[in-house]
C-alpha positions as CSV (number, residue, x, y, z in Angstrom):
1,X,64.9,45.3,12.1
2,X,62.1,44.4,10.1
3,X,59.3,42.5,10.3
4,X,58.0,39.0,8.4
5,X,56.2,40.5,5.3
6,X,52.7,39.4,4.4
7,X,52.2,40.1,0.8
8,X,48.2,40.2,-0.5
9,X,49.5,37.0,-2.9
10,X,50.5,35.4,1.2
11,X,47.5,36.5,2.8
12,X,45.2,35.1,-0.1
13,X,46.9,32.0,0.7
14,X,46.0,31.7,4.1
15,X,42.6,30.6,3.7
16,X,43.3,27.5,0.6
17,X,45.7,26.3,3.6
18,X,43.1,26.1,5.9
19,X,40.1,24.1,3.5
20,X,42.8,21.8,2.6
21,X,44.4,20.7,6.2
22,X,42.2,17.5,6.1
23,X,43.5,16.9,2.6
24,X,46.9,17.4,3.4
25,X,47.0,15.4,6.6
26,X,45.4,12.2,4.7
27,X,48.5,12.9,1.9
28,X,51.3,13.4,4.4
29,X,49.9,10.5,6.4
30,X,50.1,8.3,3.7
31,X,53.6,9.5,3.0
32,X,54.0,8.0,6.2
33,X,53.0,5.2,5.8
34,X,54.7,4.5,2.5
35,X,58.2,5.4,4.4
36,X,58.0,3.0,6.7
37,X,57.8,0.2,4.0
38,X,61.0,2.0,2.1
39,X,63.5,-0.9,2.2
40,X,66.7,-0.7,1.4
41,X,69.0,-3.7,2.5
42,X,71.9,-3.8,-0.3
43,X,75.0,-1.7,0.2
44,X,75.0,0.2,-2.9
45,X,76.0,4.0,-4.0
46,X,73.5,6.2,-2.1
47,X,71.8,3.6,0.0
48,X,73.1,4.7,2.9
49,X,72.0,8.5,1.8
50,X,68.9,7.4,1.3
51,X,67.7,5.6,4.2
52,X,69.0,8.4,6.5
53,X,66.7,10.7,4.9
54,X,64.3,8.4,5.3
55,X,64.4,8.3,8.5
56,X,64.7,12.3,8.8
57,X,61.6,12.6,6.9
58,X,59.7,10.1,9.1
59,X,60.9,12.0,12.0
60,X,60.4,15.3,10.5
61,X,56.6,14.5,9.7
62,X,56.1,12.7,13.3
63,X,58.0,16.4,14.9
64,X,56.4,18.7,12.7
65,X,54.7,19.0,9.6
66,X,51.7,16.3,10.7
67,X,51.4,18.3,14.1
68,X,51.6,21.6,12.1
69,X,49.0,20.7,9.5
70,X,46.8,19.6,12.3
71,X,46.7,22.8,14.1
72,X,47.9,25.1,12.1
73,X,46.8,27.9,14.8
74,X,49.3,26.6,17.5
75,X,52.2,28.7,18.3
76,X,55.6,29.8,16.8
77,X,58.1,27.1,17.4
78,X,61.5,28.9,17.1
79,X,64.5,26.7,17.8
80,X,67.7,28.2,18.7
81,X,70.5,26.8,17.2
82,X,74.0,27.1,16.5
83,X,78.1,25.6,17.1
84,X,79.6,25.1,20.4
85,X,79.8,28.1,22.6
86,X,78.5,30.5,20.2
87,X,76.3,31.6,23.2
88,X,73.5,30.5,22.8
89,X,72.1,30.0,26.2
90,X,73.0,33.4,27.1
91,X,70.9,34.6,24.6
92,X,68.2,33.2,25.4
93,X,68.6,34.5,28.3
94,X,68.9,38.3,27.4
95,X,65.8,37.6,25.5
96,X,64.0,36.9,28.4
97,X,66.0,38.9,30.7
98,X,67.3,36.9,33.7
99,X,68.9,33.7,34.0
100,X,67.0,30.7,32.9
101,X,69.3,28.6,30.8
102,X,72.7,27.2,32.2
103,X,75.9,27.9,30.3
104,X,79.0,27.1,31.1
105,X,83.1,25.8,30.3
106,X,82.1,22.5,29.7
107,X,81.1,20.9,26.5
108,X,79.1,20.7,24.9
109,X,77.1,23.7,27.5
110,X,73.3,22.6,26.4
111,X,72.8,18.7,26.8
112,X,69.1,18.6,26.9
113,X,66.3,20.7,24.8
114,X,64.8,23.3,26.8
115,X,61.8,24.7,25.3
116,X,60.8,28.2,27.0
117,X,57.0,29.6,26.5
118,X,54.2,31.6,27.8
119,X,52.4,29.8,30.9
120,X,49.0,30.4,28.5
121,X,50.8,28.0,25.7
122,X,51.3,25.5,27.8
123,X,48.8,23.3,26.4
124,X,50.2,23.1,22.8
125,X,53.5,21.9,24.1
126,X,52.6,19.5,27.0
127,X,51.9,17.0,25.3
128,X,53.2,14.5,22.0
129,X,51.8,17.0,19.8
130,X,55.5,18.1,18.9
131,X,58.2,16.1,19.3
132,X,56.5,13.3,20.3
133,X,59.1,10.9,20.5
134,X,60.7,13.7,23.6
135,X,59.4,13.0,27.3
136,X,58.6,16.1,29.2
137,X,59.3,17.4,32.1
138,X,58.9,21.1,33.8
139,X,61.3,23.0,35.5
140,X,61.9,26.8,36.9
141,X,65.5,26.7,36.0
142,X,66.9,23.9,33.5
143,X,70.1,22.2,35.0
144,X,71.6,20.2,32.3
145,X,71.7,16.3,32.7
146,X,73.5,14.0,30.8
147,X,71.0,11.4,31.7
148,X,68.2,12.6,30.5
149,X,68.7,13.9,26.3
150,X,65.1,12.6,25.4
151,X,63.7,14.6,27.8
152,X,62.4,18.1,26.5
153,X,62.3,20.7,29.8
154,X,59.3,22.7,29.4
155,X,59.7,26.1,31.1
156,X,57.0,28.3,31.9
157,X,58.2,32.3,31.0
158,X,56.0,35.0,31.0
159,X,58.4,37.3,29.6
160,X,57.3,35.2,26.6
161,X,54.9,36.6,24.3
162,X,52.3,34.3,23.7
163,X,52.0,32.8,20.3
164,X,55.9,31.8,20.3
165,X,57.9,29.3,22.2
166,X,61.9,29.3,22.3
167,X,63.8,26.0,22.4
168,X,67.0,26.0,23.0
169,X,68.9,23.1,21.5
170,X,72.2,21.2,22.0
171,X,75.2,22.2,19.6
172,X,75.0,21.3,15.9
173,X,78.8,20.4,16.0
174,X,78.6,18.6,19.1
175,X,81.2,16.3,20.3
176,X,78.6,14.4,21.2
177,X,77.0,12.5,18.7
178,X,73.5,12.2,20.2
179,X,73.5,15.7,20.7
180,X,74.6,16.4,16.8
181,X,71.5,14.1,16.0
182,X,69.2,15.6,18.1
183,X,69.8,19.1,17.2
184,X,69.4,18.4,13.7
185,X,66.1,16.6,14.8
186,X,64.8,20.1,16.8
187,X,65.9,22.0,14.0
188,X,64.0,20.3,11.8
189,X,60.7,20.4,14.2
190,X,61.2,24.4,14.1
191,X,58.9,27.4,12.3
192,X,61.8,29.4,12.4
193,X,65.3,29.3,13.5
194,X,67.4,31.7,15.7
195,X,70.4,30.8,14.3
196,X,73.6,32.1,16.9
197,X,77.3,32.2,15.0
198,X,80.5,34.1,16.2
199,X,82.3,37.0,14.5
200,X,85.3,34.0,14.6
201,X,83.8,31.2,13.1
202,X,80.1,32.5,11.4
203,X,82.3,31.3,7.7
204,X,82.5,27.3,9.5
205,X,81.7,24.8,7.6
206,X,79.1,22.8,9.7
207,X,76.7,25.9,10.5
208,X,76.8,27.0,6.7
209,X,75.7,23.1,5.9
210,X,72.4,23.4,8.1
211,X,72.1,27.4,6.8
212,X,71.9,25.9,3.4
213,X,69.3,23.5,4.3
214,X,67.4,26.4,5.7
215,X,67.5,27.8,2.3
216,X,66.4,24.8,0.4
217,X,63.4,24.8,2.7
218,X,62.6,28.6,3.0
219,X,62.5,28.5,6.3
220,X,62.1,31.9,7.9
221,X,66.0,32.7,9.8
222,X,67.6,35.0,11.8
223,X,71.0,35.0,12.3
224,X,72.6,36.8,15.2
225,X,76.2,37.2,14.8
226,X,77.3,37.5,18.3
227,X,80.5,38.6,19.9
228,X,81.4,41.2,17.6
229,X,84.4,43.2,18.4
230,X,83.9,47.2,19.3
231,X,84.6,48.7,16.0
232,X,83.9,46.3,13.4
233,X,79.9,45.6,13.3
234,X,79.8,47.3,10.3
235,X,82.6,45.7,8.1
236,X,81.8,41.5,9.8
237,X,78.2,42.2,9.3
238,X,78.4,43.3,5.6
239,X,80.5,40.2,5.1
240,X,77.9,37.9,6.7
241,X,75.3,39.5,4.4
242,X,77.0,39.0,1.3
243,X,77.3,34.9,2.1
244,X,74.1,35.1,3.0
245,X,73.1,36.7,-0.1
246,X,75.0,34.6,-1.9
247,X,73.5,31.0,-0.8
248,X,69.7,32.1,-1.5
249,X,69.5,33.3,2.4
250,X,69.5,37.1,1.6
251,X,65.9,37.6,3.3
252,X,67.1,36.0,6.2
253,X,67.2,38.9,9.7
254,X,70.3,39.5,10.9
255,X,71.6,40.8,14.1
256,X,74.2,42.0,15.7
257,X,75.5,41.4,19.2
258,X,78.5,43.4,20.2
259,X,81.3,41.6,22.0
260,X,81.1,42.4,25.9
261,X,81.5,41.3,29.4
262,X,78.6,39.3,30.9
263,X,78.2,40.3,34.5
264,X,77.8,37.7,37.9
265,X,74.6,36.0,36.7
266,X,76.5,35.2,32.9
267,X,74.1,38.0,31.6
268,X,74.6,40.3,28.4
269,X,74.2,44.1,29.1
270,X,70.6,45.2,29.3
271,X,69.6,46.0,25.6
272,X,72.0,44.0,23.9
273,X,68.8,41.5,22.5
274,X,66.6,44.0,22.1
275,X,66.4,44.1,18.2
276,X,66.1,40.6,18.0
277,X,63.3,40.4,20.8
278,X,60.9,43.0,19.2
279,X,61.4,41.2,15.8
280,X,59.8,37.9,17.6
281,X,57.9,39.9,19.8
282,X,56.6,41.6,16.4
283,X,55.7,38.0,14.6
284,X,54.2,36.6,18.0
285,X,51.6,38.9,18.5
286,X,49.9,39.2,14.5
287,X,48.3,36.4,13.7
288,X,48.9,36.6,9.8
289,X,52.2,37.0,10.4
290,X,52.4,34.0,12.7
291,X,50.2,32.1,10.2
292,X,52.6,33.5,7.0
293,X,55.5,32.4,8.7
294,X,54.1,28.8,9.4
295,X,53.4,28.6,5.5
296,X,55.9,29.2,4.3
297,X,58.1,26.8,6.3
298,X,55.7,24.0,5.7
299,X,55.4,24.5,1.7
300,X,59.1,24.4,2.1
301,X,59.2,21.9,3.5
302,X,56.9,19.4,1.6
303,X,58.6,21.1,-1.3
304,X,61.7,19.3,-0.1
305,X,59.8,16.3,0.5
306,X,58.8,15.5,-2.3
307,X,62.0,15.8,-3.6
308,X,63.2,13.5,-1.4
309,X,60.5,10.8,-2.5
310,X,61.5,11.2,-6.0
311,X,64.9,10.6,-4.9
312,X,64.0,7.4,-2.4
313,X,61.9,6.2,-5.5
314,X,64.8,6.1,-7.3
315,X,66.8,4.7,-4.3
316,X,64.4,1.4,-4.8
317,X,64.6,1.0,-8.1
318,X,68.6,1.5,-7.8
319,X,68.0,-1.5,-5.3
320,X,65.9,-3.8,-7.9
321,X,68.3,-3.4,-10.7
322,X,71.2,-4.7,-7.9
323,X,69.2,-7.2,-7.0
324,X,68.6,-8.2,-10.6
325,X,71.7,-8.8,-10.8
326,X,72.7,-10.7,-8.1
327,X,70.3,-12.6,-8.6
328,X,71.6,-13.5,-11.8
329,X,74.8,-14.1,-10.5
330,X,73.3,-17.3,-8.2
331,X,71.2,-18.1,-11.3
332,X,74.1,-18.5,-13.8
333,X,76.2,-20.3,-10.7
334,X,73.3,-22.7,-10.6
335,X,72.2,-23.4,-13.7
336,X,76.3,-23.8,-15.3
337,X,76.2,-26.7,-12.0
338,X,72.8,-28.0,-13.3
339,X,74.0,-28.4,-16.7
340,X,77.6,-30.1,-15.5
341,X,75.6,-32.9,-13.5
342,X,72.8,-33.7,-17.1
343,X,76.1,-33.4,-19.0
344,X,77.8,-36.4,-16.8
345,X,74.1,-38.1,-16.9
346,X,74.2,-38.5,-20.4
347,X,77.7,-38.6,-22.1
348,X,78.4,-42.2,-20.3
349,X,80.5,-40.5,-17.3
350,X,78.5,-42.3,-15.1
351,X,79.0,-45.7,-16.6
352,X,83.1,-46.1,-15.8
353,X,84.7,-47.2,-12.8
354,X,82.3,-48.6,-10.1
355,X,79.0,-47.9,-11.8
356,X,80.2,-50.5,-15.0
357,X,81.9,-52.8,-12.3
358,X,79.1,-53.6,-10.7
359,X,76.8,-53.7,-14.1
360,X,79.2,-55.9,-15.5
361,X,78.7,-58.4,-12.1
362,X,74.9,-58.2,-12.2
363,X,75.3,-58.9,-15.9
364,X,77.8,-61.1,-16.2
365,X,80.5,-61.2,-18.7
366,X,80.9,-64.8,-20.3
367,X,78.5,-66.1,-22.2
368,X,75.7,-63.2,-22.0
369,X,78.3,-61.1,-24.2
370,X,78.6,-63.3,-26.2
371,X,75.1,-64.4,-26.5
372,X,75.4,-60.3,-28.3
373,X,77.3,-61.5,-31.1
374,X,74.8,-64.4,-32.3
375,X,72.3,-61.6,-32.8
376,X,69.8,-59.6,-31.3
377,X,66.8,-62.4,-31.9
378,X,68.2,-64.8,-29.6
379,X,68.5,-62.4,-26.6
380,X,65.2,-63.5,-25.3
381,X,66.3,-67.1,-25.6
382,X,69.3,-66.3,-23.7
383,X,67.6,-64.4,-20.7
384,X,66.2,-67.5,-19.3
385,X,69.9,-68.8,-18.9
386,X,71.2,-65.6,-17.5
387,X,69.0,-65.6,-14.7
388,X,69.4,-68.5,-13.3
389,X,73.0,-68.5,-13.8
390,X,72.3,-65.9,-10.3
391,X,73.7,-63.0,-11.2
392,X,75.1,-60.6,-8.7
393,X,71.9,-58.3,-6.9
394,X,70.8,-55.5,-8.8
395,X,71.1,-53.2,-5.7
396,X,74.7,-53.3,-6.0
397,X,74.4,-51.3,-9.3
398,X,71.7,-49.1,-7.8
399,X,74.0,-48.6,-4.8
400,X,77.0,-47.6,-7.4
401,X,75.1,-45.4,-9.4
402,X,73.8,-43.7,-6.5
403,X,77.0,-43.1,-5.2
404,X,78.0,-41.7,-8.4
405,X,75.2,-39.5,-8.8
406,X,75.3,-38.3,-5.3
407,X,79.2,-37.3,-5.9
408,X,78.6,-35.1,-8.6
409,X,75.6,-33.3,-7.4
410,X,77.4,-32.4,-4.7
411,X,80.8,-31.4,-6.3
412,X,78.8,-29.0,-8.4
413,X,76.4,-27.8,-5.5
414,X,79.7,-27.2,-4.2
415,X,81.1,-25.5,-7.0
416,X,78.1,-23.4,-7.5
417,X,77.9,-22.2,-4.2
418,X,81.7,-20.7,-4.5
419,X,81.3,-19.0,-7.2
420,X,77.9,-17.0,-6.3
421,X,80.1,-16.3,-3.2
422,X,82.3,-15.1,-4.8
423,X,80.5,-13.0,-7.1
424,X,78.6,-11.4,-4.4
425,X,81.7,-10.6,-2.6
426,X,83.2,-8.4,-5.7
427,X,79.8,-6.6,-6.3
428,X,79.0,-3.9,-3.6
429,X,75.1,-4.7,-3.2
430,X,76.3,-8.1,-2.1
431,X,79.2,-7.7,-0.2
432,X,77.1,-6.7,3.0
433,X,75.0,-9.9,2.6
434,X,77.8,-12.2,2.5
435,X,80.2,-10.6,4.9
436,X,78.7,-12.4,8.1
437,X,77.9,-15.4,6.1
438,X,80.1,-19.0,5.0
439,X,77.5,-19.1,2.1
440,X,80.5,-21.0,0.2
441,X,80.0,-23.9,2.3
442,X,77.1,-26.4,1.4
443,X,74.4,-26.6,4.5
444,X,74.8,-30.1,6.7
445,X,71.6,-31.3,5.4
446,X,72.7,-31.0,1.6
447,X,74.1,-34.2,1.2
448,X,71.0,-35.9,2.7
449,X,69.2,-34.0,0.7
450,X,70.7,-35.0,-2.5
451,X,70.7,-38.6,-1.3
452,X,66.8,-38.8,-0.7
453,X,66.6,-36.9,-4.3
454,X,68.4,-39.9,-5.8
455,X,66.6,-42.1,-4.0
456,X,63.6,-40.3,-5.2
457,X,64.3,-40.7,-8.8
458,X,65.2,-44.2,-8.9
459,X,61.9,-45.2,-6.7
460,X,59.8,-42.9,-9.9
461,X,61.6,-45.8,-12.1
462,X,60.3,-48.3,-10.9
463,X,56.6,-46.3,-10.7
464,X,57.1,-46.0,-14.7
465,X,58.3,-49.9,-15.2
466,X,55.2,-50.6,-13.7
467,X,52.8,-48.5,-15.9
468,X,55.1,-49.5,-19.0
469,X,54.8,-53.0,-18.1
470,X,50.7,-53.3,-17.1
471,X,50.5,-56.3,-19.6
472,X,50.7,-59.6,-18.3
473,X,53.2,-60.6,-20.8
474,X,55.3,-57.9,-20.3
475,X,54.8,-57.4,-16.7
476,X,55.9,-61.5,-16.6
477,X,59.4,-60.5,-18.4
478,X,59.7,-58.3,-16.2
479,X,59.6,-60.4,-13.3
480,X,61.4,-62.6,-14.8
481,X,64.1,-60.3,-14.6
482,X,63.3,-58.6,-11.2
483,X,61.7,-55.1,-10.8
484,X,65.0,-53.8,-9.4
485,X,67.3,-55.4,-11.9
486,X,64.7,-53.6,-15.0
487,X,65.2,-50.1,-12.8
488,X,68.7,-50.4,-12.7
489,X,69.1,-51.8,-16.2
490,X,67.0,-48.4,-17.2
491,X,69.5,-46.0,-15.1
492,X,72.2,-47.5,-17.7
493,X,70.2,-46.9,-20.6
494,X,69.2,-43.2,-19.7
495,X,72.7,-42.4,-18.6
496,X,74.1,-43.7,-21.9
497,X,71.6,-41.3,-24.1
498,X,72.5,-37.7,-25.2
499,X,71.1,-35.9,-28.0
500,X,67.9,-38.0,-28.0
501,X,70.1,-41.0,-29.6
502,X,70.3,-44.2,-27.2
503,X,73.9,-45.0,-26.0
504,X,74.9,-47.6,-28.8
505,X,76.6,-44.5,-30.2
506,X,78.3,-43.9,-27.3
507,X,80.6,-46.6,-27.2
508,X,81.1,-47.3,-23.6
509,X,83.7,-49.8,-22.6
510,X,82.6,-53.3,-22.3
511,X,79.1,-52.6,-24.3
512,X,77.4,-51.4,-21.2
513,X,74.7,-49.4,-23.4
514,X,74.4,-51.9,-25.9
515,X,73.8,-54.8,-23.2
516,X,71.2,-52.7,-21.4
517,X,70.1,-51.1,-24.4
518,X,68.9,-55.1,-26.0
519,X,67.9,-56.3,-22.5
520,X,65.1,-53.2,-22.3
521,X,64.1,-54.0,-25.4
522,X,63.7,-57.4,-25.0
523,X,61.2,-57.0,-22.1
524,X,59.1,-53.7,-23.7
525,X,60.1,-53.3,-27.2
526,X,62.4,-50.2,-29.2
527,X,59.7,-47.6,-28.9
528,X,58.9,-48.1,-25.5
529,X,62.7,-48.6,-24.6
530,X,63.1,-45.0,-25.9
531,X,60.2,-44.0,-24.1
532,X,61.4,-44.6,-21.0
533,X,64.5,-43.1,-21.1
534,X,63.4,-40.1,-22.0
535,X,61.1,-39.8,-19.2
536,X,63.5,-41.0,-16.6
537,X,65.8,-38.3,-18.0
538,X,63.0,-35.8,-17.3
539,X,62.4,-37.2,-13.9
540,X,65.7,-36.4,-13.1
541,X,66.5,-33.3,-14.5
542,X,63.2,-32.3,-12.3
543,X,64.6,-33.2,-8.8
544,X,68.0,-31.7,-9.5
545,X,66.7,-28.5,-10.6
546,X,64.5,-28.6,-7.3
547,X,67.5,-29.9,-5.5
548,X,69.6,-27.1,-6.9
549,X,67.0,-24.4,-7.2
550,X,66.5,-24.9,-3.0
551,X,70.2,-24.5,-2.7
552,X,70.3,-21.7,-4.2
553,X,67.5,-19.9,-2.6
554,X,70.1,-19.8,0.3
555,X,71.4,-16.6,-1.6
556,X,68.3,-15.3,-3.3
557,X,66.4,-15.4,-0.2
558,X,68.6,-12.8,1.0
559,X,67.3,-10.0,-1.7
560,X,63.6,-10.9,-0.1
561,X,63.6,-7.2,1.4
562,X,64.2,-5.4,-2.0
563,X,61.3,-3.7,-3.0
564,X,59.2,-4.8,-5.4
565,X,58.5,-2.1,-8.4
566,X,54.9,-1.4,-7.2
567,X,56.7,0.2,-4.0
568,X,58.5,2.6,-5.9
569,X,54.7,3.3,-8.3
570,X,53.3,3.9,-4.9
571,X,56.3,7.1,-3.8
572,X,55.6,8.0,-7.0
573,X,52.2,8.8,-7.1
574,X,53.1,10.9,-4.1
575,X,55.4,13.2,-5.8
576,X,52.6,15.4,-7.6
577,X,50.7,15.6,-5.0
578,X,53.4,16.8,-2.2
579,X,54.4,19.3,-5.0
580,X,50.9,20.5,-5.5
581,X,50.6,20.6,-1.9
582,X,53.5,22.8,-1.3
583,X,52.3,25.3,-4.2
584,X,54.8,24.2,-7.2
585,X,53.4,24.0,-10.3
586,X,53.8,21.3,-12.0
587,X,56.3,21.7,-15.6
């Protein structure tokens, strides 16, 4: 078989790889750090995609392109993979001729990483260079121990040429799903893969998923096709080439391993690994081959990382436009309830049933009505009379109008709160965020809340009665009448107003407006009376929308881990830079 060519256009790449390691390793650990601030919390098409490759590339740079770049020099990692019982243990075992592996009728055979290499390369595998998220541990002869999967067996092999390591890895269709995940994770920590298929199942689905990867990386392969039938080498192994050939893997090595009977110690007949032995025997011992091979799997492989940042870059944004829009679904919920309570604050809603009760008690209903229909001049004239005629307390009102205030909010807090459920739950991104949650049902402090917002508000009008009425005339009117009672005849007149026009037009039963309307004006004047209303309206639509607005953030708080858009300018930036790492000319 041949060998790992090394063009003049590779070798004249050799050197630009070595002045720009420093380079590279400042990019690719900023890569790193950029991943691990990739969020992506909202359920949407791809997200799921996305953050697992995320996570393959962190663990990819952590295995081996950081640890590559760093000492480019180090030996051949070539990673043994393949499907259940495909054999691979027993060829690692030919290649090193006697027993060092374990295989067996259980499965899956292989459930720990067993990395084999010369006792001279210890040094380069000992430690978290590689794999560092893999304990070690060192061993003649590698039981298997379900116990123990994040443990990498290091085992000395002088049979070994030095300058190349085997590891052989658990099966990439596992049963198992920690062993499925961690053989992905080796193969993806590899300078080259062994890869070991059947002449039964080398067209499977699952192998050809990971071969295909290979391609997209150009990662140097062999394949060994083993347990061919006497006979038909030949005819399977044209038929392997041609797929090969056919997915972009037609400079991969293949190899062919007669089917035969292994003898007491599980061994293949002397010979049988051969080929493939002096073909890694061949790479380990030139150093420009070595160094070619290492390369090219690392320009493939930043080649396919940058794609993937392009990809995750997209990812966020995909998660910003969801979020946009959820976001507008609380905002709309929010702002239709906002609306509903001003609307019932200023279309004389407020002013029926209890509310114009009790207004009509602090009022009275006899002779200060009437007092209306001898003309506005006299009005003054008549206050004196009212007020010592001991009118029902003005808190009484305030206590009603409260009441009301506080039953609205809360309906429509209440209303609000379903619907932005309910939106979220019909919209993918938000479905995941509301799943665990009873974000339909208002918080326990809400209705406290609204209360001390109400009570807020009618505590700001009595703060502008006071500035309004800083004249000693006026300021005596309005004792004459009470602080309270001029606050709670003020509520009346802003909740009678709507389109800026004072609630005479409204027509309120029993002349509610009109009464409060005549007795503001008869204590500050028309301007002022107008004044005041529209700043109590103000006041109020203020510490709803806070109210409301802090409701709501219940929900929006909940997008807090999308990722802003200079997130996505940072992966960006990366993108020409991985590409111009890994050779690709930019189009």
């Amino acid at each position: 078989m041949g060998c790992v060519s090394t063009s003049e256009d590779d070798a004249s790449a050799l050197e630009p790889l070595t002045t720009v390691a420093a380079e590279a390793v400042d990019l690719l650990g900023r890569l790193r750090l950029s991943l691990t601030h990739v969020s992506l919390p909202l359920g949407i098409d791809g997200a799921a995609e996305a953050e697992r490759a995320r996570r393959s590339a962190v663990d990819q740079l952590d295995d081996y392109v950081l640890p590559r770049y760093r000492s480019l020099d180090a030996p051949l990692m070539a990673v043994v993979g393949g499907s259940t019982g495909a054999g691979k243990s027993t060829l690692v075992n030919a290649l090193v001729r006697h027993p060092v592996t374990r295989s067996g009728a259980i499965r899956p055979t292989t459930r720990q990483p067993i990395l084999l290499h010369h006792p001279e390369d210890a040094a380069w595998f000992s430690t978290d260079r590689v794999l560092p998220h893999l304990s070690r541990t060192t061993g003649i002869l590698a039981e298997p121990d379900p116990e123990a999967m994040g443990t990498l067996v290091m085992v000395p092999e002088p049979a070994l040429p030095s300058g190349l390591a085997l590891l052989d890895a658990p099966d990439i269709d596992s049963i198992a799903d920690e062993n499925r995940r961690l053989a992905g994770q080796l193969l993806s920590a590899a300078d080259l893969w062994i890869f070991v298929t059947t002449a039964n199942r080398y067209a499977d689905a699952v192998p050809w998923e990971l071969l295909l990867d290979a391609a997209a990386r150009d990662i140097t392969v062999a394949v060994v096709l083993d347990r061919v039938p006497e006979g038909v080498q030949d005819e399977v192994g044209a038929d392997l080439r041609g797929l090969l050939a056919r997915q972009g893997l037609g400079s991969a090595e293949l190899f062919v391993v007669t089917e035969s009977a292994l003898d007491a110690d599980g061994m293949l007949p002397a010979g049988a690994a051969d080929p493939l032995r002096d073909w890694l025997t061949s790479i380990a011992t030139d150093a420009a081959v070595r160094s070619a091979v290492a390369r090219r799997t690392l320009h493939g492989v930043v080649r396919q990382l940058a794609d993937m940042v392009q990809g995750l870059a997209q990812a966020e944004e995909d998660q910003r436009r969801a979020a946009a829009r959820l976001r507008s679904d609380v905002d709309s919920a929010y702002e239709r309830a906002l609306q509903e309570v001003l609307d019932s604050t200023q279309d004389g809603t407020l002013l029926r049933g209890e509310v114009l009760s009790r207004w009509q008690d602090f009022v009275g209903t006899g002779e200060f009505f009437r007092s209306l229909e001898s003309g506005i001049g006299r009005l003054r004239d008549r206050l004196t009379a009212f007020l010592t005629g001991r009118p029902a307390p003005p808190e009484e009102v305030e206590t009603a109008i409260e009441t009301g205030l506080h039953a609205v909010i809360v309906e429509q807090a209440a209303a609000a709160a379903e619907e932005a459920e309910q939106r979220w739950r019909q919209d993918a991104a938000g479905r995941g965020l509301v799943q665990s949650r009873d974000l339909a049902r208002l918080p326990e402090d809400f209705s406290e809340g609204a209360a001390a917002q109400i009570r807020g508000w009618q505590q700001d009008l009595i703060h502008l009665i006071q500035q309004e009425g800083a004249g000693k005339r006026t300021m005596a009117r309005v004792s004459a009448l009470g602080i309270n009672g001029v606050a709670v005849t003020l509520m009346i007149v802003s909740f009678a107003s709507t389109g800026g026009l004072l609630g005479i037009e409204v027509g309120i039963a029993g002349g509610t407006a009109v009464v409060a309307q005549k007795l503001l004006e008869s204590i500050f004047g028309e301007d002022a009376v107008r004044r005041l209303a529209r700043r109590s309206q103000e006041n109020l639509v203020t510490r709803v929308t806070e109210l409301l607005q802090s409701e709501a953030s219940r929900f929006t708080q909940l997008l807090g881990q999308v990722p802003d858009e200079g997130a996505s300018a940072q992966l960006e930036a990366l993108v020409p830079e991985l590409r111009r790492l890994a050779g690709r000319r930019e189009g």
